[in-house]
C-alpha positions as CSV (number, residue, x, y, z in Angstrom):
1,X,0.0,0.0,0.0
2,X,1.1,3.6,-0.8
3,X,2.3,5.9,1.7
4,X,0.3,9.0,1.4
5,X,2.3,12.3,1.0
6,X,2.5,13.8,4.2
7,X,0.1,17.2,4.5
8,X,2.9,19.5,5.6
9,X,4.7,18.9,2.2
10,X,1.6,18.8,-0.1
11,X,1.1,22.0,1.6
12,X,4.6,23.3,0.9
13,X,4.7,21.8,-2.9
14,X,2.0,23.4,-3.7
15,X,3.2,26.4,-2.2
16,X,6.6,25.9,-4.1
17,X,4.0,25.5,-7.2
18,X,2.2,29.3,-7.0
19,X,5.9,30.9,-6.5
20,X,7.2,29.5,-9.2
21,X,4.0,30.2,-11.1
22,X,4.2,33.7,-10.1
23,X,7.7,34.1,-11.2
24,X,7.4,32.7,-14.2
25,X,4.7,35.2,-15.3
26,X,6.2,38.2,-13.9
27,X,9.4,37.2,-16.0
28,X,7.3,36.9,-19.2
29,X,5.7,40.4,-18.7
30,X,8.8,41.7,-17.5
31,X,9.8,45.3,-18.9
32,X,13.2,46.2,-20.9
33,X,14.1,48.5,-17.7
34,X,12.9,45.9,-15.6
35,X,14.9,43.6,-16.9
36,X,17.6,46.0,-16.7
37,X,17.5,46.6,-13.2
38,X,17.3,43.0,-12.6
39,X,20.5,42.4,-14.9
40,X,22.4,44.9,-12.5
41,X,20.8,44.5,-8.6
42,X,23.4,42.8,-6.5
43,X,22.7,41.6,-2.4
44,X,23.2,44.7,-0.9
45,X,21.9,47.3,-2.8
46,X,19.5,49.4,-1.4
47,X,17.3,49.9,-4.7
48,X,13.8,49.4,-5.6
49,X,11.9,49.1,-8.8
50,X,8.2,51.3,-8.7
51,X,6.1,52.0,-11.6
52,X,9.1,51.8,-14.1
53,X,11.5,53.3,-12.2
54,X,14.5,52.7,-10.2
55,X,15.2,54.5,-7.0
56,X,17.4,54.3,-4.3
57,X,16.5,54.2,-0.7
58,X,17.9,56.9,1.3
59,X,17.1,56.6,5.1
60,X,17.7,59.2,7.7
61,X,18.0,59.1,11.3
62,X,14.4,59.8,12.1
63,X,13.5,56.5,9.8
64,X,16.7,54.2,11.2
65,X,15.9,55.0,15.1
66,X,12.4,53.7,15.3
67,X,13.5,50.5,12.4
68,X,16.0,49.6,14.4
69,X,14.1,49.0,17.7
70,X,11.3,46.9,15.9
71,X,13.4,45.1,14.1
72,X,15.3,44.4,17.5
73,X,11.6,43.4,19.1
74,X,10.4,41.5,15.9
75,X,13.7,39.4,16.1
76,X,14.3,38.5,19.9
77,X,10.4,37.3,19.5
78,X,11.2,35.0,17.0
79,X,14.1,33.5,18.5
80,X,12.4,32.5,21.4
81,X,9.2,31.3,19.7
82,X,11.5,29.7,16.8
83,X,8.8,30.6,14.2
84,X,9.3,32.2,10.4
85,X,11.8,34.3,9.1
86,X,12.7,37.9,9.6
87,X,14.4,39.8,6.7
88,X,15.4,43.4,6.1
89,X,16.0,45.0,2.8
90,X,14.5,42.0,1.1
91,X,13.8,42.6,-2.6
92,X,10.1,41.5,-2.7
93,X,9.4,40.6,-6.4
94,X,5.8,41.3,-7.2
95,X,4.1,41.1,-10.1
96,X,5.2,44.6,-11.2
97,X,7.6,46.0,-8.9
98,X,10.5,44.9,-6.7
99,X,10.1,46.5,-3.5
100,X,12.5,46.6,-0.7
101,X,10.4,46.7,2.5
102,X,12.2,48.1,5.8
103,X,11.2,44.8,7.1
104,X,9.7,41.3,6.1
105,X,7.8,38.3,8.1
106,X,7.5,35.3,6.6
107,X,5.7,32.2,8.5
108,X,7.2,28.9,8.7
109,X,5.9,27.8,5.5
110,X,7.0,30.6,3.2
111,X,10.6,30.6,5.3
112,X,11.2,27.0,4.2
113,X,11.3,27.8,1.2
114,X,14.1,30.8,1.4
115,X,17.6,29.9,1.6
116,X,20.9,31.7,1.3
117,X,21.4,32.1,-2.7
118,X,17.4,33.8,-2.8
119,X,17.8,37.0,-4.3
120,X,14.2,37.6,-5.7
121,X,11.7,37.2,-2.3
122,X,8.1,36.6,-2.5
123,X,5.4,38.3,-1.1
124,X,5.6,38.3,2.7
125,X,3.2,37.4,5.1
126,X,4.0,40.5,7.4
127,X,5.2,43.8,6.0
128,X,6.9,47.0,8.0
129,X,7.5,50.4,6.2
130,X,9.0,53.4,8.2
131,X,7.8,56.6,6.8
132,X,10.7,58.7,5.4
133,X,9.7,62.4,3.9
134,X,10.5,60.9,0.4
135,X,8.5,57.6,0.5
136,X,5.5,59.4,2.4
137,X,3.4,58.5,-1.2
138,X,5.3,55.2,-2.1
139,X,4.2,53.8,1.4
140,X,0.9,55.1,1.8
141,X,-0.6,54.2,-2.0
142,X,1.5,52.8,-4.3
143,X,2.9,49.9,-2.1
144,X,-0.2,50.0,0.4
145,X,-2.6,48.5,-3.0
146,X,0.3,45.9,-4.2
147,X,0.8,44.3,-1.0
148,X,-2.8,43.9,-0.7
149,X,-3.5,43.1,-4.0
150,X,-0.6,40.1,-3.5
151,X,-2.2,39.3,-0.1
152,X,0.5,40.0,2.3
153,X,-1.7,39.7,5.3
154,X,-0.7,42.7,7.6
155,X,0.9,46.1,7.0
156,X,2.3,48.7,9.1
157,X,2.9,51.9,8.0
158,X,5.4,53.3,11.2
159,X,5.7,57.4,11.6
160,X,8.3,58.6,13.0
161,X,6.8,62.1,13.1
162,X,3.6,61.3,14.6
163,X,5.0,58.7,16.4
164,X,2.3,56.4,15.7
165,X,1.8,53.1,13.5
166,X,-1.0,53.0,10.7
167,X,-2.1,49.3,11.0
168,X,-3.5,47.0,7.9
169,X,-4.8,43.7,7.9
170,X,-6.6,41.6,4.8
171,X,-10.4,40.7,5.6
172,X,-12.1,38.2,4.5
173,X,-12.6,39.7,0.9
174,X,-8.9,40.0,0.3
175,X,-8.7,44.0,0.9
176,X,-7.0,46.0,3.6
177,X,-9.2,46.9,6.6
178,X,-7.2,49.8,8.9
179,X,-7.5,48.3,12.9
180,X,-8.4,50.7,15.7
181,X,-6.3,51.0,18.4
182,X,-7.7,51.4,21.6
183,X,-4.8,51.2,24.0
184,X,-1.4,52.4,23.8
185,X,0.1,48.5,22.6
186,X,-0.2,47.5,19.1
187,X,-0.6,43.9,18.0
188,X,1.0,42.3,15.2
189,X,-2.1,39.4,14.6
190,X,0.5,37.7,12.1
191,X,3.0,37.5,15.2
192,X,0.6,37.3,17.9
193,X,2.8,39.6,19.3
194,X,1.9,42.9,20.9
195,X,4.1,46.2,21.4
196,X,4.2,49.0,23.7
197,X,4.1,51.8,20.7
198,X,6.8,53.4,22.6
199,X,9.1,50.8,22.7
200,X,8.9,51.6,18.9
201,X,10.5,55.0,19.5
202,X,11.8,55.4,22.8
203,X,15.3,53.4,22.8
204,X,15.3,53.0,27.3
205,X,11.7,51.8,26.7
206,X,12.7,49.7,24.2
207,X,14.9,47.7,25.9
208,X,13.4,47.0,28.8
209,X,10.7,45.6,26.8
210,X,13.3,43.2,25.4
211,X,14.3,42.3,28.5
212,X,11.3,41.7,29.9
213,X,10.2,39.3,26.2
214,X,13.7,37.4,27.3
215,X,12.9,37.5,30.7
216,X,9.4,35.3,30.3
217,X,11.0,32.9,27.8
């Protein structure tokens, strides 16, 4: 009698199946600059590719300050659950534009399927943008209909200059519904994590939140 495949890789094949899918159609409809861009990007360069265009990233200190202490949050709470993949400065291939998102979560089943050679990521599950003056519209429109059109599942917008975080998740109908917050935490529903929104900005505050997440594993 047959062994029947396992559903944890039936799950991932077909997973493996829509990526490659995807990638294969995005590389038939693929642009002459596109490919261009493409041709040239090497690991490390801090470019994206938006509506036919190239531009470069250019954080400040406002925008690296409040990253940084996230990304320090997002990460310790994944090493002590052991669950999905964190990446920064990912280039996130979409179906027409490769964006480089401040930071990426992807759950166990997309992270399986990332090694060290990927260059061309796929939509995440979790997205984080920090608001720079430049990328105020690229954030808020542009990148705000992509990732919910390729149904990453939650998006924060982070503002450094309100000091607040503009918070999207997918309903049911596949379109971004913005969450209320009614205390001063917010909660990553993706993570099942929730933040002090201070510990976002405030670097003291920040890391005794750290402490305390390493403290109760």
């Amino acid at each position: 009698m047959e062994k029947g495949i396992p559903v944890q890789k039936k799950g991932n094949e077909k997973l493996l199946h829509i990526l490659m899918e995807q990638t294969r159609m995005i590389m038939s409809n693929m642009s002459e600059s596109r490919k261009s861009f493409h041709a040239s990007y090497k690991l490390g360069d801090r470019m994206e590719f938006i509506n036919g265009e190239v531009i470069a990233q250019t954080p400040n200190l406002k925008h690296s300050i409040p990253l940084k202490n996230l990304l320090n949050i997002i990460k310790t709470y994944i090493q002590n659950t052991r669950t999905g993949l964190v990446k920064v400065d990912a280039l996130v291939s979409l179906t027409q534009n490769d964006f480089m998102p401040d930071i990426s979560y992807y759950g166990s089943e997309k992270a399986a399927l990332i090694n060290s050679e990927t260059i061309h990521y796929p939509a995440p599950d979790f997205v984080v943008e920090v608001l720079a003056s430049t990328s105020d519209i690229i954030d808020k429109e542009i990148k705000l209909n992509d990732y919910e059109s390729h149904g990453v599942k939650e998006y924060w917008i982070v503002s450094p200059e309100d000091q607040d975080v503009f918070h999207y998740l997918l309903n049911e109908n596949g379109k971004y519904q913005m969450v209320e917050r009614f205390s001063e935490d917010v909660k990553s529903e993706v993570l099942g994590l929730s933040i002090p929104l201070i510990a976002i900005f405030d670097g003291g505050v920040n890391l005794s939140f750290i402490h305390e997440m390493t403290e109760e594993d």
